[in-house]
Backbone as CSV, one residue per row, in Angstrom:
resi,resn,N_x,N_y,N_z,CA_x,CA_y,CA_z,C_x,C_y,C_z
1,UNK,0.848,-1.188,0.000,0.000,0.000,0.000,0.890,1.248,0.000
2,UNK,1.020,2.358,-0.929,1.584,3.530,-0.807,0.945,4.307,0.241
3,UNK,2.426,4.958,0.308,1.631,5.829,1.826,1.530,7.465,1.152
4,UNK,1.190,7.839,1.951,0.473,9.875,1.327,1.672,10.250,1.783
5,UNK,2.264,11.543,1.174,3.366,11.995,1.748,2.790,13.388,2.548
6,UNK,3.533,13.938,3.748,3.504,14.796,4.441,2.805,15.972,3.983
7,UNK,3.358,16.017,2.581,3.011,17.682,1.681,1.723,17.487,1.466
8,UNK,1.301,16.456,0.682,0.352,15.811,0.313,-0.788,15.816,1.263
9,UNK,-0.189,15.368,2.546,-1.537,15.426,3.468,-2.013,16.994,4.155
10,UNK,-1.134,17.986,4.177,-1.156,19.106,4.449,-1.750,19.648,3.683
11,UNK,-1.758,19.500,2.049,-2.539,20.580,0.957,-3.838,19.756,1.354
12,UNK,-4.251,18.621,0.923,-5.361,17.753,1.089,-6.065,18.868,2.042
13,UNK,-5.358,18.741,3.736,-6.205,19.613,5.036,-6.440,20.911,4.409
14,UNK,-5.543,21.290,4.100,-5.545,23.002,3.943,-6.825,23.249,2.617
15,UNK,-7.052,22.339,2.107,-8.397,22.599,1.341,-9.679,22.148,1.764
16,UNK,-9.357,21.325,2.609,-10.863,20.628,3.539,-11.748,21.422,3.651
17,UNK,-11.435,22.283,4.287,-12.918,22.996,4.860,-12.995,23.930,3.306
18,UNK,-13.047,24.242,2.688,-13.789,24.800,1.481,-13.591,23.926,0.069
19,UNK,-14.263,22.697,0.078,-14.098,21.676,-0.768,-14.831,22.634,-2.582
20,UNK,-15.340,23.474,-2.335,-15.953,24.227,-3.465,-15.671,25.385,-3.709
21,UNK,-14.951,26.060,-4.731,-14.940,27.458,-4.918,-15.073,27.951,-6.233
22,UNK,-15.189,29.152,-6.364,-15.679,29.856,-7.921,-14.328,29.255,-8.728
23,UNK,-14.359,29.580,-10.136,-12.761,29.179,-10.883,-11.954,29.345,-10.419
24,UNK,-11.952,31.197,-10.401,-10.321,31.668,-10.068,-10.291,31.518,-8.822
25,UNK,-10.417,31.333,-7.961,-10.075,30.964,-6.576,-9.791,29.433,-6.383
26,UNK,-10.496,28.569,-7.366,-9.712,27.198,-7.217,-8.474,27.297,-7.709
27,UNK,-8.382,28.117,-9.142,-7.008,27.963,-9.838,-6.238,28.112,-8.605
28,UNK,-5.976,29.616,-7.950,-5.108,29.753,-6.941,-4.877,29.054,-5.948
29,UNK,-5.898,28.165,-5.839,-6.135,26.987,-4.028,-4.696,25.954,-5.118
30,UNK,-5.253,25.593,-6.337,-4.570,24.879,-6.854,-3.000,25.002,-6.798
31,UNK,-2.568,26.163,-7.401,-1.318,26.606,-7.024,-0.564,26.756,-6.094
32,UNK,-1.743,27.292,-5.283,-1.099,27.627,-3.760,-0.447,26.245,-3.334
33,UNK,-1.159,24.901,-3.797,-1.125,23.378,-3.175,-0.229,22.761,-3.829
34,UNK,0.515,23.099,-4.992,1.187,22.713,-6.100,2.825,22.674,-5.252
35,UNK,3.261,21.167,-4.564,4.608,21.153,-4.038,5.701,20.960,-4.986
36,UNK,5.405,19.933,-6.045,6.253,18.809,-6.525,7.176,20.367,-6.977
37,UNK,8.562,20.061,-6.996,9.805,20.282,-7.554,10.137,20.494,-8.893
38,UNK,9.148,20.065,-9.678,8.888,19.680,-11.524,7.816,21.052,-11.328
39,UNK,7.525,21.371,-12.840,6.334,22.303,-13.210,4.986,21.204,-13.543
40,UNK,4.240,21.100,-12.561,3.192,20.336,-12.735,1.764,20.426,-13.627
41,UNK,1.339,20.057,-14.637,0.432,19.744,-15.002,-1.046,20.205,-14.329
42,UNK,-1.709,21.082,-14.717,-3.047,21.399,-14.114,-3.860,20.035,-14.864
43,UNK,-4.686,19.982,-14.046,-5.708,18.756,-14.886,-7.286,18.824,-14.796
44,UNK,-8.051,18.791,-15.449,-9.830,18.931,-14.680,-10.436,17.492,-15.209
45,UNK,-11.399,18.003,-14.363,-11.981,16.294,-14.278,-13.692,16.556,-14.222
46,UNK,-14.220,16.539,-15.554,-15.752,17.045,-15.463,-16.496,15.638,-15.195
47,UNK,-17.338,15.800,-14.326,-18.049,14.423,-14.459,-19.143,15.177,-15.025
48,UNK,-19.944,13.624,-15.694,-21.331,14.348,-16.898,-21.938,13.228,-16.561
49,UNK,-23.183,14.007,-16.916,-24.313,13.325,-16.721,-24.888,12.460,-18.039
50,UNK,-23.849,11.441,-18.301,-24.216,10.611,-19.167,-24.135,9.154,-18.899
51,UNK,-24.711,8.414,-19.978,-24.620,6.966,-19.928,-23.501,6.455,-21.124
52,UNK,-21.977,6.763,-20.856,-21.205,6.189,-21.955,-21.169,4.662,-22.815
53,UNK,-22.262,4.111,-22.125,-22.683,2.586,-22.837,-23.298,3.298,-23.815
54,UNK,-24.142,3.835,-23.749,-25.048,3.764,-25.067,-24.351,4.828,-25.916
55,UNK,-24.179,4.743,-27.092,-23.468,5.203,-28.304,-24.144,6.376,-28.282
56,UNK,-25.467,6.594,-28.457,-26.153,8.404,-28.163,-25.397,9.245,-27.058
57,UNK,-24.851,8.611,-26.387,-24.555,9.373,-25.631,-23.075,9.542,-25.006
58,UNK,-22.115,9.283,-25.664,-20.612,9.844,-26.156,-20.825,11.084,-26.147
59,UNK,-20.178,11.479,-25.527,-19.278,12.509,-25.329,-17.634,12.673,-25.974
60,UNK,-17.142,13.468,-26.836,-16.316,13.521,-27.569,-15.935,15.041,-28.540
61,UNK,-14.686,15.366,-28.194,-14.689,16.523,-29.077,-12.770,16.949,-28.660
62,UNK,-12.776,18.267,-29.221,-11.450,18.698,-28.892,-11.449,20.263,-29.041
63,UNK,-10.486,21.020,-28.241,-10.123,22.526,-27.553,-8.940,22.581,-27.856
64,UNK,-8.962,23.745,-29.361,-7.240,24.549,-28.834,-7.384,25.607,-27.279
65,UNK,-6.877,25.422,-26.885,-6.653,25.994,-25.620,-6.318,27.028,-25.661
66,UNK,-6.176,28.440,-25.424,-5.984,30.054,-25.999,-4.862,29.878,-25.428
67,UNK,-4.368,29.525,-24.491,-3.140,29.110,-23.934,-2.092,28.154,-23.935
68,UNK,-2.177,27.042,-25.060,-1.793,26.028,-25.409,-1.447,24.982,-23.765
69,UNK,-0.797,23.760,-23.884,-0.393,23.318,-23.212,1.018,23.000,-22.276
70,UNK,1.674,24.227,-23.191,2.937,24.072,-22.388,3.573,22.681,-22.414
71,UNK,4.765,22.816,-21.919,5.889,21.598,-21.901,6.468,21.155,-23.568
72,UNK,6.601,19.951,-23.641,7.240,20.063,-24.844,5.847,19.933,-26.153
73,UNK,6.519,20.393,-27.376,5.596,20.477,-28.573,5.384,18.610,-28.708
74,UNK,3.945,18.924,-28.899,3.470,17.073,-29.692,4.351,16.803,-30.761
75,UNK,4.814,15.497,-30.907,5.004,15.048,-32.163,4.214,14.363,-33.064
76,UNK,3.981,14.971,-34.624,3.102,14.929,-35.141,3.121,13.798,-36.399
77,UNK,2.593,12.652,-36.564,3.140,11.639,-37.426,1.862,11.778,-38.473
78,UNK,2.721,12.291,-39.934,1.194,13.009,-40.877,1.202,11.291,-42.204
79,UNK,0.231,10.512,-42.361,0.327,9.576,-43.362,-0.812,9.732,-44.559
80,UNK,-0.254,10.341,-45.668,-0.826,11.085,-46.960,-0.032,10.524,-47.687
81,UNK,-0.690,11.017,-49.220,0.196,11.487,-49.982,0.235,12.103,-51.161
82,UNK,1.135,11.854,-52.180,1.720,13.389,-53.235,1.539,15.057,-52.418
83,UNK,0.597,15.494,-53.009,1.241,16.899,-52.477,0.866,17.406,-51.127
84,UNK,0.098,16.533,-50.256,-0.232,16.880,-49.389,0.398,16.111,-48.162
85,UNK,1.806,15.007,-48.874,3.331,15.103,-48.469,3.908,16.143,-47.597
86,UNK,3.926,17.228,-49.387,4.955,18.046,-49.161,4.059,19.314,-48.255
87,UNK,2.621,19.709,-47.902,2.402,20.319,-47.184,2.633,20.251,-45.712
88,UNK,2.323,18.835,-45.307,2.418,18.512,-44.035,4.088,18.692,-43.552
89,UNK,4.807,18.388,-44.513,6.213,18.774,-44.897,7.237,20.169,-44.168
90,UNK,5.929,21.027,-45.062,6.288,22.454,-44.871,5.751,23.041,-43.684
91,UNK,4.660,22.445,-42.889,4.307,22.654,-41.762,4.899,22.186,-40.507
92,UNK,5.752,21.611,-40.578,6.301,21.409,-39.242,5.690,19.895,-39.024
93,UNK,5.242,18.719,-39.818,5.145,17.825,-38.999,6.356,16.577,-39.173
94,UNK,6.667,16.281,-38.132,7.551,15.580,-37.324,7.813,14.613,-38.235
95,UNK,7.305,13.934,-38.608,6.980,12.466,-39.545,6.034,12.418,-40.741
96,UNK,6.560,11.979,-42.175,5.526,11.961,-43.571,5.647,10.967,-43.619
97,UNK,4.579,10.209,-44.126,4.596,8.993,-45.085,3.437,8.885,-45.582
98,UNK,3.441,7.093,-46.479,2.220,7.115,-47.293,2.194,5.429,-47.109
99,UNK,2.451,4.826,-47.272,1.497,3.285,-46.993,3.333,2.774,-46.326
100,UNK,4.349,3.454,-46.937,5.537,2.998,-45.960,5.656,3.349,-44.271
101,UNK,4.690,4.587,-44.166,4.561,4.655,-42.730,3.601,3.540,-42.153
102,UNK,2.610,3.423,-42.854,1.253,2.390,-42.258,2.374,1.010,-42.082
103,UNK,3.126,0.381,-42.951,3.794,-0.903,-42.850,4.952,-0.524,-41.686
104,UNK,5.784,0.726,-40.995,6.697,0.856,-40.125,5.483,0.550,-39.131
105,UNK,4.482,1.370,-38.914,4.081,0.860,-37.739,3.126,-0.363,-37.074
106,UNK,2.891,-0.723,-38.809,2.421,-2.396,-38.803,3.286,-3.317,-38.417
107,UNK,4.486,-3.360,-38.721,4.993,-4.383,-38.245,6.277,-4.091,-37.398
108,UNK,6.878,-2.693,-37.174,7.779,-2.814,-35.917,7.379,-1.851,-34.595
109,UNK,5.806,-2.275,-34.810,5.173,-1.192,-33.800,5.550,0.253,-33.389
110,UNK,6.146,0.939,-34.344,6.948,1.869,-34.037,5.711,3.014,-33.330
111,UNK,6.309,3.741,-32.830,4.639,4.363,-32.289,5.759,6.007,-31.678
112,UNK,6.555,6.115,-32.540,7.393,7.505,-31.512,6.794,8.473,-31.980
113,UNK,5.373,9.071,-32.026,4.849,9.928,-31.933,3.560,10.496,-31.302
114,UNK,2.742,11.418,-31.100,2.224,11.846,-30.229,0.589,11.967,-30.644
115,UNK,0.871,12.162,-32.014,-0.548,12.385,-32.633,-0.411,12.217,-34.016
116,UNK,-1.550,11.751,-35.131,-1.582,10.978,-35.873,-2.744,11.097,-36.522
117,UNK,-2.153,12.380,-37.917,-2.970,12.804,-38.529,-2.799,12.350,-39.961
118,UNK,-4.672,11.956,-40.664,-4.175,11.364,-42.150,-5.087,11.421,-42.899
119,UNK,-5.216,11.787,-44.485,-6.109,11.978,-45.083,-7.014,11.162,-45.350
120,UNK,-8.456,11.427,-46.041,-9.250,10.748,-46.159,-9.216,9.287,-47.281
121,UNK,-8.122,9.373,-47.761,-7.816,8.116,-49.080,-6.879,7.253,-48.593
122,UNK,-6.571,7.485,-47.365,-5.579,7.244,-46.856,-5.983,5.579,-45.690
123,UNK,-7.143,6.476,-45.529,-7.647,5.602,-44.213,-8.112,4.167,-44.573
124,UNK,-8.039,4.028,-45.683,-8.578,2.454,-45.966,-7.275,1.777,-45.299
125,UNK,-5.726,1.939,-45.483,-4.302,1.410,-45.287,-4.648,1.919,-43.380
126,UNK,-4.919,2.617,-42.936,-4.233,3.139,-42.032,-5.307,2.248,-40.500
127,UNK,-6.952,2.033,-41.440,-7.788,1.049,-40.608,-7.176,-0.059,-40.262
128,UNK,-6.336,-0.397,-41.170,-5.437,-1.350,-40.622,-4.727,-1.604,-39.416
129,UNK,-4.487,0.071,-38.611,-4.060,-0.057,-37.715,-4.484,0.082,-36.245
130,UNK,-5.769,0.043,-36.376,-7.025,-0.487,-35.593,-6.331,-0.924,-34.198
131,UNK,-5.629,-1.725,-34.077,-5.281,-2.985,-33.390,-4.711,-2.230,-32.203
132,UNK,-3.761,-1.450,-32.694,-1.892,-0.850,-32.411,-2.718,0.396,-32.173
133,UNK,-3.319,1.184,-33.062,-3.671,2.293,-32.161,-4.663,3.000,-31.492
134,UNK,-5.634,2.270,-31.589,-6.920,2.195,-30.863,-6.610,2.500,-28.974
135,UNK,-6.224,1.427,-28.614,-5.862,1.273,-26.977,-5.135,2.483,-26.615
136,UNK,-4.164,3.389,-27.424,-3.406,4.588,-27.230,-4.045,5.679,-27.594
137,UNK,-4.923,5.129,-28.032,-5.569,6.788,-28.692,-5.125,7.893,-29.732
138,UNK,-4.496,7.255,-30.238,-3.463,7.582,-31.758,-4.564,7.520,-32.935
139,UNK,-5.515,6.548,-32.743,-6.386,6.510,-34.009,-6.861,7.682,-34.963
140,UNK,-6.631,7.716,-35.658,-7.016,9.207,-36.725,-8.795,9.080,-36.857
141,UNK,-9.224,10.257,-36.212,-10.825,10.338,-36.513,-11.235,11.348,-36.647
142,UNK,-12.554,11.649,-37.732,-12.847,12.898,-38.404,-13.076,13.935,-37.285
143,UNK,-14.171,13.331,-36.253,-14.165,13.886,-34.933,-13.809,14.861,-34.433
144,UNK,-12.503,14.711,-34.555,-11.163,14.897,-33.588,-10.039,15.727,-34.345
145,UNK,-10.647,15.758,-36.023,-9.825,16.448,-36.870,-8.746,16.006,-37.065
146,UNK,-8.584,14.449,-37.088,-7.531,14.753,-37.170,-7.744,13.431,-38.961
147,UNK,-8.688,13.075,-39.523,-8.880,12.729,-40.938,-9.182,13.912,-41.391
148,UNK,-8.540,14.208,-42.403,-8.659,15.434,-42.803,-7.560,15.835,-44.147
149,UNK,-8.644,16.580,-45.341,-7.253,17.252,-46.380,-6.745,18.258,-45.922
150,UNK,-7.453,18.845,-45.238,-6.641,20.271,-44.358,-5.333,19.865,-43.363
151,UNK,-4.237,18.944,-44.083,-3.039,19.093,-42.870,-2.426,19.664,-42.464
152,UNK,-2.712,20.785,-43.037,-1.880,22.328,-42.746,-2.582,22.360,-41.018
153,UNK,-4.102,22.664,-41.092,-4.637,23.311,-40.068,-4.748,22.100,-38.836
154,UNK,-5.017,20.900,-39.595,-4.386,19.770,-38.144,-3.403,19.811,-37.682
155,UNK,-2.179,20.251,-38.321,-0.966,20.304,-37.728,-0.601,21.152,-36.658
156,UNK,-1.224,22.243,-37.201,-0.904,23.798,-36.789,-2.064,23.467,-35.144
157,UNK,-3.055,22.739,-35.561,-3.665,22.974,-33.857,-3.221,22.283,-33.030
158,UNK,-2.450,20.867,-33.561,-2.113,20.040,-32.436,-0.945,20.359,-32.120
159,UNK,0.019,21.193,-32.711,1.233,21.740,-32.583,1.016,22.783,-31.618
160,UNK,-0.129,23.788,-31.169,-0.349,24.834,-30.744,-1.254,24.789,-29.382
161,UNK,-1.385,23.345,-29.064,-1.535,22.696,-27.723,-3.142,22.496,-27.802
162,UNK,-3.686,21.294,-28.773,-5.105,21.240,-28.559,-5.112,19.719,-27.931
163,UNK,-6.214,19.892,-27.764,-6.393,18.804,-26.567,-8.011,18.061,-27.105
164,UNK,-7.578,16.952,-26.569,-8.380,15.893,-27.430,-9.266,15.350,-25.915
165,UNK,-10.729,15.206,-26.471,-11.258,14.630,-24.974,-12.377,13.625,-25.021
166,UNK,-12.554,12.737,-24.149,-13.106,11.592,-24.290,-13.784,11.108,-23.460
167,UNK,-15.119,11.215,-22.562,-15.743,10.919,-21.117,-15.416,8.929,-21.468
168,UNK,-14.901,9.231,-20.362,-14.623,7.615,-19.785,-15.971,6.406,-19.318
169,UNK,-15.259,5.209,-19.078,-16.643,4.891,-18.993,-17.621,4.947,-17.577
170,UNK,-17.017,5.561,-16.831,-17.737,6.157,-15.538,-18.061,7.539,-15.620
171,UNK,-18.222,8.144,-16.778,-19.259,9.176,-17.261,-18.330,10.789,-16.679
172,UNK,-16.582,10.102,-17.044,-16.188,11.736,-16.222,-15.312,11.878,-17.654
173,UNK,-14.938,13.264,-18.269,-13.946,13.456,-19.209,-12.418,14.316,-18.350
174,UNK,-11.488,13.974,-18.519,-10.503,13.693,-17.836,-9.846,14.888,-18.898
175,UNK,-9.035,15.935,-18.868,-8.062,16.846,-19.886,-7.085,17.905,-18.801
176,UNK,-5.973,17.750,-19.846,-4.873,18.899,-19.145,-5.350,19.958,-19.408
177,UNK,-4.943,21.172,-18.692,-5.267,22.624,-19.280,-3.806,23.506,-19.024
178,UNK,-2.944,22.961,-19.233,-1.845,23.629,-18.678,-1.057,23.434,-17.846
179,UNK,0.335,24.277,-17.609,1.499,24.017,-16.284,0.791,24.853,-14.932
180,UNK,1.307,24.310,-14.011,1.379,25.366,-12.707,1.885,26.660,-13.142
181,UNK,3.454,26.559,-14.239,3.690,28.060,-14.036,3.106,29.156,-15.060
182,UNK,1.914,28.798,-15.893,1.078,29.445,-16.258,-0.001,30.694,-15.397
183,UNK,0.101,30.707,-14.407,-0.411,31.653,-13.391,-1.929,30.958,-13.816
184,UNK,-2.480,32.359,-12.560,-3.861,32.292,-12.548,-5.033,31.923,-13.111
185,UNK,-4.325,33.501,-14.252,-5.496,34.073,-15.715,-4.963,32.869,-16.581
186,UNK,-4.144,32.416,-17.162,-4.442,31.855,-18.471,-4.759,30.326,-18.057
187,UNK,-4.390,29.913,-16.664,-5.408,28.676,-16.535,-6.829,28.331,-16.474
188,UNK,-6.762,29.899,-16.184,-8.600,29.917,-15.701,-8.969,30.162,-17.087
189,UNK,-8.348,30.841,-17.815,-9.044,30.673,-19.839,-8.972,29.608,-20.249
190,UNK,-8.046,28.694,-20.012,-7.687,27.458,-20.772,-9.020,26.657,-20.395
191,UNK,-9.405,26.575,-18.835,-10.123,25.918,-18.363,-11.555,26.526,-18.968
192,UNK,-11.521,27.303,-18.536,-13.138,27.706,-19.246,-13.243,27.340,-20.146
193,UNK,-12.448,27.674,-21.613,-12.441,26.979,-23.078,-12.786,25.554,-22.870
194,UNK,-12.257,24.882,-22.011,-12.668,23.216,-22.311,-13.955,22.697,-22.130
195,UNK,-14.470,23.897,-20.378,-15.464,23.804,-19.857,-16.962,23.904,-21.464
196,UNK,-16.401,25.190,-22.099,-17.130,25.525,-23.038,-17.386,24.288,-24.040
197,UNK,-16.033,23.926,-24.581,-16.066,22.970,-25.718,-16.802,21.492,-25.092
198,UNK,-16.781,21.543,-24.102,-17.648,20.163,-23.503,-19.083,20.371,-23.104
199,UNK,-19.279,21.372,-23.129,-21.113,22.013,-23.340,-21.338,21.619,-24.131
200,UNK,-20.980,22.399,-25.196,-21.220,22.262,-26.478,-21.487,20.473,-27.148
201,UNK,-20.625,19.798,-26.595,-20.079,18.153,-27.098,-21.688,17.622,-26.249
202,UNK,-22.872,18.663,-25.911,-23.421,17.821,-25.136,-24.298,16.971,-26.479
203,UNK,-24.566,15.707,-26.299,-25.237,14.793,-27.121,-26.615,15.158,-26.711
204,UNK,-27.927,15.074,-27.421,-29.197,14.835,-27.745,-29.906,14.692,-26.540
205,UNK,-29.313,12.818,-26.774,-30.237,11.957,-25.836,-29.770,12.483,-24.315
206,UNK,-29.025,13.171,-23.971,-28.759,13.227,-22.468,-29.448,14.039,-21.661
207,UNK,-30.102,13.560,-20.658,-31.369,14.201,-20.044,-30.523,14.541,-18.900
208,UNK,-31.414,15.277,-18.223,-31.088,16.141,-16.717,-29.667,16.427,-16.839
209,UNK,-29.089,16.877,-15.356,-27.990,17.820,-15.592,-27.052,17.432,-16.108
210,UNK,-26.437,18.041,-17.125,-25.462,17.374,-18.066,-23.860,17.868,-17.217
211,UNK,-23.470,18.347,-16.774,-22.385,18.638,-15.909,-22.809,18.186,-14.384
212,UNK,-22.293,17.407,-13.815,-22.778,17.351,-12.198,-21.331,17.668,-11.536
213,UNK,-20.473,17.932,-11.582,-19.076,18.427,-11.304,-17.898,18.359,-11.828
214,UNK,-17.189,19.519,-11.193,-16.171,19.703,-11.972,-14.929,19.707,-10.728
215,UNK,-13.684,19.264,-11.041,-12.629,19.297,-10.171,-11.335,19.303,-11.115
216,UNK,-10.323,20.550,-10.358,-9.076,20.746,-10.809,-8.293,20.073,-9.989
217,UNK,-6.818,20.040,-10.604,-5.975,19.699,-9.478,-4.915,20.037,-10.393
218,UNK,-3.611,19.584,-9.328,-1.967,19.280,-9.845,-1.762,18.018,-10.052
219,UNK,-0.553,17.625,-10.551,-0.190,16.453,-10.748,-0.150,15.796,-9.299
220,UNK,0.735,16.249,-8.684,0.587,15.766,-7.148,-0.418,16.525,-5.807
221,UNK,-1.172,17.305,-6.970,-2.097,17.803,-5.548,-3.151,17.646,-5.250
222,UNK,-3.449,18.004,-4.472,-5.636,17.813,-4.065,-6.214,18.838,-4.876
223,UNK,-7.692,17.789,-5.276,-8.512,18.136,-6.006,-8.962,19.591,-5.371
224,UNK,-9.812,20.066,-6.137,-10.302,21.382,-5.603,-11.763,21.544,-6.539
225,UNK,-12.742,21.172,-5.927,-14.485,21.288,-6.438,-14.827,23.092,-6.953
226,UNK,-14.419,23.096,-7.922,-15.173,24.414,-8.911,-16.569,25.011,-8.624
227,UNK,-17.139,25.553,-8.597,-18.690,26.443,-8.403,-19.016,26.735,-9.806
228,UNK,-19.795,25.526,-10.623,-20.465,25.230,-11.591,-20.338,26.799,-12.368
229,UNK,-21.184,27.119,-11.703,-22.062,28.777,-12.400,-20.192,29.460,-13.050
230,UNK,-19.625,29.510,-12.141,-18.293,30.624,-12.642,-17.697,29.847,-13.312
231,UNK,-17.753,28.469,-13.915,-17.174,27.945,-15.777,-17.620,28.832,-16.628
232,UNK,-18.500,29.892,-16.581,-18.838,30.530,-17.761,-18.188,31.652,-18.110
233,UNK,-17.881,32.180,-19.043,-17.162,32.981,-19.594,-17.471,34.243,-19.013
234,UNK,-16.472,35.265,-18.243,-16.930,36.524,-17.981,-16.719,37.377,-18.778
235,UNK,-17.956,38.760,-19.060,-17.471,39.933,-19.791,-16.398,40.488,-19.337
């Protein structure tokens, strides 16, 4: 059994008695609680009021973040081809190919990249890789933008810190919004943006309250319960 460390149990107390607060006052509870030695990872954790069994009711979408994500740039593995090669090329992505990439990572599982964008003629070769990148979440889907002839503008968002999101199957969607040393304001934008883009992702069939909470944290710190109403965008 791991044990809690000292710091750990001190931020935990020191947020006890106000388990709920507006955004910007969690951001700061957050920070304030933020020990680890590394620049830590902000993270939110929306639970929704859905039933992720039934296919109506997926939840799914993605947020450039006005603030990107900080730390290092994604690496971007683009599988096309002829001239939309040489665009993905000229854009900065990490890795080109065309049915020689689909066979590197068919058969020596190669997987050294981060995200995995590919055109629509493409995807008959690339379903192939179903298997290998499904479980990682690498799979290229229109969704998610990332099937697409536009590889210019897939590149350019996942390069510019967008964030891909997915409610789990206990009905919570799980996304980074940034470092600790991002301050206050641009966590509390980043966060709102996601808050927004997951409104929006609300499906049809989903009855009654479609958000039932929201919680930030650090990589190593205690959660901190948000006040619903102040996710919304202020004038």
């Amino acid at each position: 059994m791991s044990r809690v460390g000292k710091k750990s149990q001190a931020a935990a107390k020191a947020i006890a008695d106000k388990p709920v607060a507006v955004l910007p006052e969690a951001v700061a509870s957050v920070l304030q609680h933020a020990f680890a030695k590394f620049d830590e990872t902000v993270d939110v954790a929306m639970r929704l009021g859905v039933d992720p069994k039934h296919a109506d009711q997926m939840v799914r979408g993605t947020v450039v973040l006005p603030h990107g994500l900080g730390g290092k740039p994604k690496r971007v593995a683009v599988i096309a081809g002829g001239d939309k090669q040489k665009e993905a090329q000229a854009a900065g992505a990490d890795f080109v190919g065309g049915e020689d990439l689909v066979t590197r990572i068919q058969k020596d599982n190669w997987l050294d990249f981060d995200a995995l964008v590919a055109t629509p003629d493409m995807m008959r070769s690339v379903g192939k890789l179903g298997k290998i990148l499904g479980p990682r979440g690498l799979m290229p889907n229109p969704k998610t933008g990332t099937v697409t002839t536009d590889v210019v503008k897939a590149i350019n968002e996942i390069k510019a810190g967008k964030v891909e999101y997915r409610v789990d199957k206990n009905g919570v969607v799980h996304a980074p919004c940034g470092k600790v040393s991002f301050g206050e304001l641009k966590l509390t934008e980043n966060i709102r943006a996601l808050a927004d883009s997951v409104a929006k992702a609300k499906p049809p069939a989903a009855k009654g309250k479609y958000v039932k909470s929201v919680t930030i944290s650090s990589t190593m710190g205690p959660g901190v319960g948000v006040d619903l109403a102040s996710l919304e965008a202020q004038e």
